[in-house]
C-alpha positions as a Python dict, from the first residue, in 0.01 Angstrom:
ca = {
    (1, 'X'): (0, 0, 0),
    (2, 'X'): (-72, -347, -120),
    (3, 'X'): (270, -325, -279),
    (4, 'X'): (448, -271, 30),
    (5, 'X'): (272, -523, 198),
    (6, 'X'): (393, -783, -87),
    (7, 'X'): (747, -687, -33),
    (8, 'X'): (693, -809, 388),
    (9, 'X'): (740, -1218, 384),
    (10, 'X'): (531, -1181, 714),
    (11, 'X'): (409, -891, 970),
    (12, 'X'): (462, -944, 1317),
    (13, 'X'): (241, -750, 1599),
    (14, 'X'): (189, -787, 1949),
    (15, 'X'): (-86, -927, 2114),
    (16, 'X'): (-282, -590, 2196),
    (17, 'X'): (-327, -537, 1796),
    (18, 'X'): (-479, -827, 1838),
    (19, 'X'): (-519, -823, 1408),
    (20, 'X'): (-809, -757, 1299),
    (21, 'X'): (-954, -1010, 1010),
    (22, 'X'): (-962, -780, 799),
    (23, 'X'): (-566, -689, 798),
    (24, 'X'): (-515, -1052, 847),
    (25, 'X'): (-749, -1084, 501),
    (26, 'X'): (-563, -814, 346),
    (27, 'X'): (-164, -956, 445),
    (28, 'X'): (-343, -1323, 336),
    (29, 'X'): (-398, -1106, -43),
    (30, 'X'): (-43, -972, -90),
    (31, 'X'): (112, -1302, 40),
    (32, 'X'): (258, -1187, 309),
    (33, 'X'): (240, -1377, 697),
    (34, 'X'): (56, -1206, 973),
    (35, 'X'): (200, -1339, 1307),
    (36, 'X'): (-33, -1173, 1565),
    (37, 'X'): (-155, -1373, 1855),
    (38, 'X'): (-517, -1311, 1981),
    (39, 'X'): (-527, -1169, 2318),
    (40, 'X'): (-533, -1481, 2576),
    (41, 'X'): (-903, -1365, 2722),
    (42, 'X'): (-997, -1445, 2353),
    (43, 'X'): (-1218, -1743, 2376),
    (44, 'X'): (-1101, -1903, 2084),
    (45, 'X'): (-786, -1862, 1947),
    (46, 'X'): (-598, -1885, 1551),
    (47, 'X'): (-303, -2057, 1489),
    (48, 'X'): (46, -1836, 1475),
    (49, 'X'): (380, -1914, 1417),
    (50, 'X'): (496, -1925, 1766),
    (51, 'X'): (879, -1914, 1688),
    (52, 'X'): (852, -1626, 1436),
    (53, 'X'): (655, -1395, 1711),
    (54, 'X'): (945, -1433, 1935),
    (55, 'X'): (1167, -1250, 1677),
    (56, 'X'): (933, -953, 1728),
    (57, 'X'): (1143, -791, 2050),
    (58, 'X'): (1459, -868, 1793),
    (59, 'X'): (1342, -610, 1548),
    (60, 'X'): (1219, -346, 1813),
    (61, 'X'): (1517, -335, 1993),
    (62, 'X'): (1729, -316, 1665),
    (63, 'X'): (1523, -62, 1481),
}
């Protein structure tokens, strides 16, 4: 899987998958970008790449 992962320059998700530190740990180890925003009831929040995560609906509604 780790692989695959490698092959991904990043891994966008919406907010309800709200990524886990461990995926985020494992995407971190193959290189690859997770962009996954932290629910907003979160009480503190990580960093994201707030243009990339808007290309998310791009890829949904072209799959």
């Amino acid at each position: 899987m780790l692989e695959e992962i490698e092959r991904m320059g990043a891994l966008l998700a919406a907010r309800a998958d709200d990524g886990a530190q461990r995926v985020l740990d494992r995407l971190k180890q193959a290189d690859c970008q997770g962009v996954i925003p932290l629910k907003t009831n979160r009480t503190e929040q990580r960093p994201y790449d707030r243009e990339m995560y808007k290309w998310r609906h791009l890829i949904v509604e072209n799959s």
